[in-house]
VOROKOL-820503 format. One record per residue (C-alpha): residue in three letters; x, y, z; residue number from 1. Coordinates in steps of 0.05 Angstrom, whole numbers, padded with zeros to 5 digits. Layout:
N
atom code:ALA | x:X | y:Y | z:Z | pos:NUM $
...
// end
This chain:
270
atom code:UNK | x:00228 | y:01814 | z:-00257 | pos:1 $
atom code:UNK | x:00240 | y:01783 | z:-00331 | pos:2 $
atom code:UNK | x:00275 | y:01730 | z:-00283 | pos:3 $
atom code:UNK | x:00216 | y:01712 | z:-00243 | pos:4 $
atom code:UNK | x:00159 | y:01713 | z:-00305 | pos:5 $
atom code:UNK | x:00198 | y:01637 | z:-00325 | pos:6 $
atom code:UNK | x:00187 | y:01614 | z:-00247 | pos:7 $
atom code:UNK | x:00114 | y:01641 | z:-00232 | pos:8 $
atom code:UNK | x:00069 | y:01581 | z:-00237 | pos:9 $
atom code:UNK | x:-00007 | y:01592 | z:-00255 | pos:10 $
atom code:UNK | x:-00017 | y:01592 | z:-00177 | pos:11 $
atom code:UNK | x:00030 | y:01644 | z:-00160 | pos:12 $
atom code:UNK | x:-00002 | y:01684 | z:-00213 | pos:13 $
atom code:UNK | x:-00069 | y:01668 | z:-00185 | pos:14 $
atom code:UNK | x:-00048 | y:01690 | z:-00115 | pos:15 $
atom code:UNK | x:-00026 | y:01751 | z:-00136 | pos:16 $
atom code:UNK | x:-00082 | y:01771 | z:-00175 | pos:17 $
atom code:UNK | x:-00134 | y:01762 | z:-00110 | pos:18 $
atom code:UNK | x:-00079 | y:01792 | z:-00063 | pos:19 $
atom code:UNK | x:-00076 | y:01855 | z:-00122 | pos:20 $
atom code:UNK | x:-00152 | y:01850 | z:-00104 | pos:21 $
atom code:UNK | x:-00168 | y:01838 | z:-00035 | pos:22 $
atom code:UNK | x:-00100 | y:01862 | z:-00004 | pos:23 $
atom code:UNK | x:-00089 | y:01807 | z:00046 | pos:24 $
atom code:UNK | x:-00102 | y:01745 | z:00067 | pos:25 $
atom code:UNK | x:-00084 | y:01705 | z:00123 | pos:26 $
atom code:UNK | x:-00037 | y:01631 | z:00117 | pos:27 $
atom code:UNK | x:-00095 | y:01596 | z:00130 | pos:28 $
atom code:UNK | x:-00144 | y:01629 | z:00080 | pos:29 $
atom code:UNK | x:-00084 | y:01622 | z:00021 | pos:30 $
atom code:UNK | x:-00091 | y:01545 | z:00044 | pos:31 $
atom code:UNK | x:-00155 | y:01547 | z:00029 | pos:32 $
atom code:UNK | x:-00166 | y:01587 | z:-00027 | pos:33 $
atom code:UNK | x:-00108 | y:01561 | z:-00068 | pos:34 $
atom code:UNK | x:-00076 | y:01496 | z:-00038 | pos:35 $
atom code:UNK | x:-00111 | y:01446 | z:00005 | pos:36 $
atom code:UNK | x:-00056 | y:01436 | z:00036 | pos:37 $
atom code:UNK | x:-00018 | y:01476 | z:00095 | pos:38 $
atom code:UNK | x:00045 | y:01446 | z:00086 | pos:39 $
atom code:UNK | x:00049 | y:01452 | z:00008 | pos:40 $
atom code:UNK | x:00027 | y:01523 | z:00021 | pos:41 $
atom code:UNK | x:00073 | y:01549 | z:00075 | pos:42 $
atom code:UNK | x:00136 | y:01514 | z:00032 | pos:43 $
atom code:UNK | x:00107 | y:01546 | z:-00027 | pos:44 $
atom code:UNK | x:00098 | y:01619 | z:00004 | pos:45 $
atom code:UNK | x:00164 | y:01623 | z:00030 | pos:46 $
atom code:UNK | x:00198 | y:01613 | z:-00020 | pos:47 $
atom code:UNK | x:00147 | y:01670 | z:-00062 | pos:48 $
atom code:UNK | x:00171 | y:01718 | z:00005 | pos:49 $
atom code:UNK | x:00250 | y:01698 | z:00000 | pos:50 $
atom code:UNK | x:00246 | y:01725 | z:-00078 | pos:51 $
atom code:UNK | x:00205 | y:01790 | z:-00054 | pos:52 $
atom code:UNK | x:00141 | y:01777 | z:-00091 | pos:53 $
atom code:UNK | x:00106 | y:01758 | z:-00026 | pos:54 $
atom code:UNK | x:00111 | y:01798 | z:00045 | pos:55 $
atom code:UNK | x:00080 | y:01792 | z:00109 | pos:56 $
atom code:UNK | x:00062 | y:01814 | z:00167 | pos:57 $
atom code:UNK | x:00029 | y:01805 | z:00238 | pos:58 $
atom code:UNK | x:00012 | y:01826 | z:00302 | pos:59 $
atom code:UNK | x:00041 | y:01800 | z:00379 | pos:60 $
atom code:UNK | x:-00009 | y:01751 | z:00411 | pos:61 $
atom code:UNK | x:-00003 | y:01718 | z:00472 | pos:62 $
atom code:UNK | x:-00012 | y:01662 | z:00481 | pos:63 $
atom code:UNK | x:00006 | y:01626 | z:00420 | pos:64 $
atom code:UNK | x:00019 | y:01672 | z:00356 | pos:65 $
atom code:UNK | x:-00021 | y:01703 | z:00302 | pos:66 $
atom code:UNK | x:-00027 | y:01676 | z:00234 | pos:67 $
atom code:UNK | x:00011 | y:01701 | z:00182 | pos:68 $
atom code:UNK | x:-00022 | y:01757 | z:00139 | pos:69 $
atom code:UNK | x:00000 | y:01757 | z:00063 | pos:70 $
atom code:UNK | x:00002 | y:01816 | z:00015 | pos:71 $
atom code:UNK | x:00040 | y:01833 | z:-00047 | pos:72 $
atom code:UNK | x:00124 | y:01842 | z:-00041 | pos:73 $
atom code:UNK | x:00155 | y:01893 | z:-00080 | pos:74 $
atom code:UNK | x:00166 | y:01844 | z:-00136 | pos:75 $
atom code:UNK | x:00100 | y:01823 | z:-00138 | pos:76 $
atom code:UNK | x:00077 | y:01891 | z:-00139 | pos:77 $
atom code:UNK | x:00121 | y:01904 | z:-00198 | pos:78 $
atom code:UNK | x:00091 | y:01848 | z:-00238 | pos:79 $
atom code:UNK | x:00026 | y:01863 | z:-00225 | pos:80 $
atom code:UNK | x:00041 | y:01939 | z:-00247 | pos:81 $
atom code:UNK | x:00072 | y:01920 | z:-00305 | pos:82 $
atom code:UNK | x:00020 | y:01865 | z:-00328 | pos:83 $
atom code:UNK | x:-00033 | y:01924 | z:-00331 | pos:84 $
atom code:UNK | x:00019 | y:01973 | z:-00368 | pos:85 $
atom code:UNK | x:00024 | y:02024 | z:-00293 | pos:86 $
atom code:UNK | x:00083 | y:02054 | z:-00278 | pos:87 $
atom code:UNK | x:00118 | y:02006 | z:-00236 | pos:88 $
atom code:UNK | x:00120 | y:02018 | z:-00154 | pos:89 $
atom code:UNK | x:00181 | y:02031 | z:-00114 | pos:90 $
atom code:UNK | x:00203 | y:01977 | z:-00066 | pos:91 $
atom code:UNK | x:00192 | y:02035 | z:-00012 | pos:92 $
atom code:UNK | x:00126 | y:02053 | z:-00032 | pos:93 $
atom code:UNK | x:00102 | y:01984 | z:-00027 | pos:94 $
atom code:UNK | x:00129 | y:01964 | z:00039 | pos:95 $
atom code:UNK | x:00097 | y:02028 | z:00072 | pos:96 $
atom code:UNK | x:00034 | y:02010 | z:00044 | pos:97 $
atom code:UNK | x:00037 | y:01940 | z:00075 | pos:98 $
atom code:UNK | x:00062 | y:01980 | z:00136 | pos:99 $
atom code:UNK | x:00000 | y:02020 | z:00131 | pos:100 $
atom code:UNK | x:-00041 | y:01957 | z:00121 | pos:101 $
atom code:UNK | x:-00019 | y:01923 | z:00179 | pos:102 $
atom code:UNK | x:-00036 | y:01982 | z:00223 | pos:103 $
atom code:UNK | x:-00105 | y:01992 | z:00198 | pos:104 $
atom code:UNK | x:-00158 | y:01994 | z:00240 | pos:105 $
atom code:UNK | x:-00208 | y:01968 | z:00186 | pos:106 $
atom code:UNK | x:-00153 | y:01909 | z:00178 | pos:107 $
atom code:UNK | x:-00203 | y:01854 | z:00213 | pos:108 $
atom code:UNK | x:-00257 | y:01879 | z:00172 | pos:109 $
atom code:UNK | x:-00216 | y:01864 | z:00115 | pos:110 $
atom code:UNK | x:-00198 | y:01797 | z:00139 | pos:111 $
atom code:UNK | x:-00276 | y:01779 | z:00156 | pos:112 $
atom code:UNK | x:-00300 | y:01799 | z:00088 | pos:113 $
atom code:UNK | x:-00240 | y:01764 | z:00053 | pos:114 $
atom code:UNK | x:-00255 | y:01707 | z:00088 | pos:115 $
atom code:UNK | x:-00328 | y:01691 | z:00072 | pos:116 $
atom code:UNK | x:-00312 | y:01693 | z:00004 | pos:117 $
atom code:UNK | x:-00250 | y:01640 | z:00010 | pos:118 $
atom code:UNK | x:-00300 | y:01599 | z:00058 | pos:119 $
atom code:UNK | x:-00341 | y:01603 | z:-00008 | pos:120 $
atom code:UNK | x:-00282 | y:01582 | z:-00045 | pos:121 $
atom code:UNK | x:-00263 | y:01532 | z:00000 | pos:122 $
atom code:UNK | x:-00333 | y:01494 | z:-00007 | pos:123 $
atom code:UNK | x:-00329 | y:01496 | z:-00082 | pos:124 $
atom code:UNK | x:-00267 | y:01455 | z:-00089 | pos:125 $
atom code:UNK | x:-00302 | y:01393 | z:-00055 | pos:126 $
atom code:UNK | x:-00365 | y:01407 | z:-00093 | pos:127 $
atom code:UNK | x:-00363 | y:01404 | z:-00169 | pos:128 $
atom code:UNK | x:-00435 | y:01429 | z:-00173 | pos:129 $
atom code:UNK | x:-00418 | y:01491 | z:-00140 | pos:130 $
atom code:UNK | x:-00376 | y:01550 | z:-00156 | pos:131 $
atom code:UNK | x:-00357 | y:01618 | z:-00143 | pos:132 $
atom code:UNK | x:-00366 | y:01662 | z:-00208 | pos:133 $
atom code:UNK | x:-00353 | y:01730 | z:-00170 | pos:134 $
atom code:UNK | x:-00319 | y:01759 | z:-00116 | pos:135 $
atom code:UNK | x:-00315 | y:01837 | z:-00114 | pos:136 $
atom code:UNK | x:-00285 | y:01874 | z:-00066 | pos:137 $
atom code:UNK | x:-00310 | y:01944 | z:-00030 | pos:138 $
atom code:UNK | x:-00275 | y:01986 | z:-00085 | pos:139 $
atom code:UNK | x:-00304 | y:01950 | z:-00139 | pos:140 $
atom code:UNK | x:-00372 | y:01952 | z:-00113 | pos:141 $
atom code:UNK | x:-00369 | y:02027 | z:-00112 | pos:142 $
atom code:UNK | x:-00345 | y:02037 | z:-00178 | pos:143 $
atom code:UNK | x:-00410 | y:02001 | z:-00197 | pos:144 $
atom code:UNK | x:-00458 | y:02026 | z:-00147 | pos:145 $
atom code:UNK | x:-00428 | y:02098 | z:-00138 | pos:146 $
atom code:UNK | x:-00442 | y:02132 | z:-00069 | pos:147 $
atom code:UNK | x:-00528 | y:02106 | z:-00065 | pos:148 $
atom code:UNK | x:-00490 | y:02044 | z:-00017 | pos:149 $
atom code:UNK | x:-00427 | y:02016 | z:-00001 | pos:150 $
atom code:UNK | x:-00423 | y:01942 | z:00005 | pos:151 $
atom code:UNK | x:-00372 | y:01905 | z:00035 | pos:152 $
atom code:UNK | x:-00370 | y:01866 | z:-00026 | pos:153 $
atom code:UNK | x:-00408 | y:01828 | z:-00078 | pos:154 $
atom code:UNK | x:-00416 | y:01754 | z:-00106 | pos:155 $
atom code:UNK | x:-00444 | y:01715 | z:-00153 | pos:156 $
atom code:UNK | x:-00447 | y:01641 | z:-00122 | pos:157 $
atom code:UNK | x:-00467 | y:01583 | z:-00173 | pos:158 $
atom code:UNK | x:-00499 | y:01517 | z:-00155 | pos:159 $
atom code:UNK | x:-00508 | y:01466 | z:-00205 | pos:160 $
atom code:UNK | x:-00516 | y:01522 | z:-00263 | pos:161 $
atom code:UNK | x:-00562 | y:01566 | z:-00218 | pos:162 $
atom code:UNK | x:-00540 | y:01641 | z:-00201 | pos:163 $
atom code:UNK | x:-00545 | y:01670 | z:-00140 | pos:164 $
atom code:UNK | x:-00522 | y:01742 | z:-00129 | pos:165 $
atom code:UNK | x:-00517 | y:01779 | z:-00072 | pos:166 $
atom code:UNK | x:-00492 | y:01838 | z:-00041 | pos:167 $
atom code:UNK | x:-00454 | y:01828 | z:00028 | pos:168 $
atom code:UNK | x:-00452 | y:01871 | z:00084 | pos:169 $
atom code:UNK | x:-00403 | y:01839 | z:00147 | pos:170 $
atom code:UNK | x:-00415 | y:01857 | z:00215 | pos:171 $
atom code:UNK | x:-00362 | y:01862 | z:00277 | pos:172 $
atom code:UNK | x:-00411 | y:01883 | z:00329 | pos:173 $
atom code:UNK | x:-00375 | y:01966 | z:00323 | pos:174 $
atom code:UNK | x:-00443 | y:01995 | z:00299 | pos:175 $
atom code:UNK | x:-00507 | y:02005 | z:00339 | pos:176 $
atom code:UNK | x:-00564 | y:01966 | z:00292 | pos:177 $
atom code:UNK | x:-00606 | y:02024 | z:00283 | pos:178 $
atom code:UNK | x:-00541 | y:02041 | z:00234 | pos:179 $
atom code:UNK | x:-00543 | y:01974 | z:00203 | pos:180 $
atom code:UNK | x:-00602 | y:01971 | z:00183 | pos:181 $
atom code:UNK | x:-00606 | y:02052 | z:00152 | pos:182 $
atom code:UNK | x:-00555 | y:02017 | z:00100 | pos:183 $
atom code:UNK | x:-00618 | y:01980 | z:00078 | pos:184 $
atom code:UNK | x:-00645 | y:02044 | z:00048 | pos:185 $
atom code:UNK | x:-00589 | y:02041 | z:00000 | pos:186 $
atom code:UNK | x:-00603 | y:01980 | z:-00031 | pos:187 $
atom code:UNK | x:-00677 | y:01992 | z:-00043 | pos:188 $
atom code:UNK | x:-00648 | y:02059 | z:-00082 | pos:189 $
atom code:UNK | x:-00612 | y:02007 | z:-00136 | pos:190 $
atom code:UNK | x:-00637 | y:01993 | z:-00195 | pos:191 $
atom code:UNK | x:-00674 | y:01923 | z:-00212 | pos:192 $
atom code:UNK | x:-00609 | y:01892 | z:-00248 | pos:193 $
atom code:UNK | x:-00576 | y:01903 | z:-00178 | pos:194 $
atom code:UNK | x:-00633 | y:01882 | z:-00135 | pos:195 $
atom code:UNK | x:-00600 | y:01826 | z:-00107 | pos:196 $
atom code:UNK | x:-00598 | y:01794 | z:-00031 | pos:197 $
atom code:UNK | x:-00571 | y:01835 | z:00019 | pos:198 $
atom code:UNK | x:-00526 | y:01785 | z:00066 | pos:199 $
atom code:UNK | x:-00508 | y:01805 | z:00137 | pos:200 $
atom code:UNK | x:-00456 | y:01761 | z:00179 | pos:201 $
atom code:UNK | x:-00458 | y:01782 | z:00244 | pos:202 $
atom code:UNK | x:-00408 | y:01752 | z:00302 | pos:203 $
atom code:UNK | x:-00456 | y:01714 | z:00351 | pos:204 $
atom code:UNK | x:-00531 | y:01691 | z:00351 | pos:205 $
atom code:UNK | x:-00544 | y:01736 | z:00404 | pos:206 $
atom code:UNK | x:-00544 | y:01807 | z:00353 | pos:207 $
atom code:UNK | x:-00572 | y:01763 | z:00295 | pos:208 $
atom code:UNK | x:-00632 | y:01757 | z:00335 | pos:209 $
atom code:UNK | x:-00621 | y:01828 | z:00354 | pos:210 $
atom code:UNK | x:-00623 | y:01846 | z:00294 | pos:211 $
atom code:UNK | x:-00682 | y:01815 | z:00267 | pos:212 $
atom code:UNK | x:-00722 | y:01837 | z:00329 | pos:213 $
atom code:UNK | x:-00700 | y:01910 | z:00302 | pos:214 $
atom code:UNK | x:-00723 | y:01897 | z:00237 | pos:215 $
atom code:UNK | x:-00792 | y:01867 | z:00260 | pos:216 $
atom code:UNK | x:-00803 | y:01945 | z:00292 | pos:217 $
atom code:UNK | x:-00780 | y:01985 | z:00233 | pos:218 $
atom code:UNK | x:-00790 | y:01936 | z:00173 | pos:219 $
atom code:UNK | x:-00750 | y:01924 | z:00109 | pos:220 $
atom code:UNK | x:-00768 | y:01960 | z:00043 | pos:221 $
atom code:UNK | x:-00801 | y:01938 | z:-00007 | pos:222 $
atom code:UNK | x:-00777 | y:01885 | z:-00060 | pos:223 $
atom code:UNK | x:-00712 | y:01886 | z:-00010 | pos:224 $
atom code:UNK | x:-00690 | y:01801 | z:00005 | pos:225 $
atom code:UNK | x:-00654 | y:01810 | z:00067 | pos:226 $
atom code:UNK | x:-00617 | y:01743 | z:00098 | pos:227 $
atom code:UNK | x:-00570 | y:01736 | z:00161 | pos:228 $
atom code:UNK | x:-00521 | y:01695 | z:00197 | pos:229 $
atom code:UNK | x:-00482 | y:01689 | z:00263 | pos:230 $
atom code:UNK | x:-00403 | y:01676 | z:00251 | pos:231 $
atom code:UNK | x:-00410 | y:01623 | z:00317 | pos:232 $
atom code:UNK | x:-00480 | y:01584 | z:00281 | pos:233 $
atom code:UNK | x:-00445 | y:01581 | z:00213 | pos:234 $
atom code:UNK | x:-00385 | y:01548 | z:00240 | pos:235 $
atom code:UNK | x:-00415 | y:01480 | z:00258 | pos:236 $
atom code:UNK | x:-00467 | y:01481 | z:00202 | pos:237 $
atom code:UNK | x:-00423 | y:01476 | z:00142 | pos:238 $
atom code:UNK | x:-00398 | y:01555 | z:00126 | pos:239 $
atom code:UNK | x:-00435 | y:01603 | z:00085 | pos:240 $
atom code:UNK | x:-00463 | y:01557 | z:00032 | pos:241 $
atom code:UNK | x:-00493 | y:01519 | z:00082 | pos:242 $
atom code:UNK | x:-00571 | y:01528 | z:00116 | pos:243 $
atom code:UNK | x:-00543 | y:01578 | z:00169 | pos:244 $
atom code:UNK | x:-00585 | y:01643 | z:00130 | pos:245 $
atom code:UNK | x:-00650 | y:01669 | z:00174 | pos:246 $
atom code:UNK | x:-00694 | y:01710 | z:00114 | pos:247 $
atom code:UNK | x:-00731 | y:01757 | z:00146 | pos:248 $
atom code:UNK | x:-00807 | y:01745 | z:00148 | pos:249 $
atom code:UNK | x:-00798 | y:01676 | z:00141 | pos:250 $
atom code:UNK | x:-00784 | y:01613 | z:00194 | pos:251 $
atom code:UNK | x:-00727 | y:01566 | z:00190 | pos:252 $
atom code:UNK | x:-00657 | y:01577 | z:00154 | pos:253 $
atom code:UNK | x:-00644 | y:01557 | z:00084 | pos:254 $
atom code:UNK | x:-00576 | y:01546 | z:00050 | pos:255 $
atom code:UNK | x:-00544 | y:01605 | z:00002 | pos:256 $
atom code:UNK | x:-00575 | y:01563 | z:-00056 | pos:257 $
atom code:UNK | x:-00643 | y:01572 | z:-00030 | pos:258 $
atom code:UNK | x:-00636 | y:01652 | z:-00037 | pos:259 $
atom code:UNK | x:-00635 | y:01628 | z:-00116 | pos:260 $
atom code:UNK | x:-00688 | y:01688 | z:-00146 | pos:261 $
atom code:UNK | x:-00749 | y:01659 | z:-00173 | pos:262 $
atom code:UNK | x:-00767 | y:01638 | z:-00244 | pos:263 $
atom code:UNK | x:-00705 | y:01636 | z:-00287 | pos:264 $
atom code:UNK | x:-00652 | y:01675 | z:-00238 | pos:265 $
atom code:UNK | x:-00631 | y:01739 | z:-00223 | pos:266 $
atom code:UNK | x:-00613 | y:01792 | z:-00276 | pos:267 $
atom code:UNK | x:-00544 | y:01797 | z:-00273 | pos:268 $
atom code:UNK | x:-00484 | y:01818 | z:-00320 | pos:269 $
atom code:UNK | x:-00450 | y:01749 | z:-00317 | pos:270 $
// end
C-alpha cells in the first residue's frame, strides 16, 4: 500500500472514491465519467487491476460480450479503509463482496441509476456552464431521509450558477405503477428543504405514458413536482439534461434546467 500512495494519480483517486460510493461501474461509464477516451481508459484500468486496486467482473452474453463492470480490488479497498482511519479489509472479504455484487439481482438497477448520473457527468465536461454538484447514492439518501422514502438517489445539477435538485427514482419496468406511484406519498411527507423534483426514468415511451395516464386517475399531492422520461426518447434527444422530461399537468417536455424552482432556487444545503 505505502507503495502504491506514490503511483495513484488524482484520477485513480477519483475513481476510487465514486467506486467506494456507487460500487460499480461499467468500462464504458469509467470512460465517461473520468476519461473521454476508451483507449486511455482501458490501458489505464488494467494496469489499476494488474496492481489489485481495481477488479472486475461480468456476465456470459451471446452474441458479442458484456462490458466490463469495475469495483474496488483488495488494494483499493485497503486504501480507501485506511484513508477514513477503518480497519482495513481482507483480500477475501473483498473479493466475496464483488462476488456477491456480481450476482445481485438489484445489479442492473445499480448500473441504471449509476448511469444517469455519469450521463450527467458526461454532459458537463463539454459544457462549462453546467455541472454536477451532487450525486448521492441510495444509502446516502436514507441516512438523510430515514425510512418516510427511499430514493434511488439524489442530485444537485447546476446550469450556469442555477441549482436544480432533485430526487431520482429509476424504473426497470419490475413494479406494477400503482406501486410507483404510492412512493409519491413519501415525498410529499418531506420537509420543505427537501421538497425537490421527483425524477422517474422509465425504459420505453410506452409506460411513461402509462404512467402519466395513471397519475391523471389518482393525482399527485400537493406542492409535489413530478417529471418523467423514457430510457429509448432520452437517447436521441441529448441524455438527461436534455428536453426529454414530461411534468405532469403540463404539455411539452422541458430540459432538467427548466425544472430550476422558481424565484431564487431551491433551498438546499449546498
Amino acid at each position: 500500500m505505502a507503495g502504491e500512495l506514490t503511483r495513484l494519480t488524482p484520477r485513480d483517486r477519483h475513481l476510487l472514491d465514486l467506486l467506494d460510493q456507487h460500487k460499480t461501474l461499467t468500462t464504458d461509464q469509467l470512460v465517461d465519467v473520468a476519461f473521454g477516451s476508451a483507449g486511455r481508459a482501458r490501458n489505464r484500468l488494467n494496469v489499476l487491476l494488474s496492481r489489485d486496486i481495481l477488479d472486475r467482473f461480468r456476465h456470459y452474453q451471446r452474441p458479442g460480450s458484456q462490458s466490463w463492470r469495475w469495483t474496488l480490488g483488495p488494494v483499493g479497498a485497503a486504501l480507501v479503509a485506511a484513508g477514513r482511519g477503518d480497519p482495513l479489509p481482507r483480500p477475501a472479504t473483498v473479493r466475496d463482496a464483488t462476488a456477491r455484487l456480481a450476482m445481485s439481482p438489484t445489479l442492473p438497477h445499480l448500473l441504471a441509476v449509476n448511469g444517469f448520473f455519469v450521463a450527467l457527468t458526461a454532459h458537463a465536461r463539454t459544457d462549462p456552464s453546467t455541472r454536477l454538484d451532487r450525486w448521492w447514492n441510495e444509502a446516502r439518501c436514507r441516512e438523510e431521509v430515514g425510512t418516510v422514502v427511499r430514493p434511488d438517489g439524489h442530485g444537485v445539477w447546476n446550469v450556469g450558477g442555477r441549482a436544480v435538485p432533485f430526487w431520482l427514482e429509476v424504473d426497470l419496468g419490475t413494479e406494477t405503477l400503482s406501486r410507483v406511484v404510492g412512493k409519491l406519498d413519501g415525498y410529499a411527507k418531506l420537509p420543505p428543504p427537501r421538497a425537490y423534483p421527483v425524477l422517474f426514468v422509465l425504459p420505453i415511451a410506452a409506460r411513461e405514458a402509462n404512467l402519466h395516464a395513471h397519475l391523471s386517475r389518482t393525482g399527485v399531492p400537493d406542492g409535489l413536482t413530478v417529471a418523467t422520461a423514457a430510457d429509448d426518447h432520452a437517447a436521441d434527444t441529448g441524455g438527461p439534461a436534455g428536453p426529454v422530461w414530461r411534468v405532469t399537468g403540463r404539455p411539452g417536455r422541458v430540459s432538467l434546467a427548466d425544472l430550476a424552482p422558481a424565484g431564487d432556487g431551491a433551498v438546499w444545503d449546498g
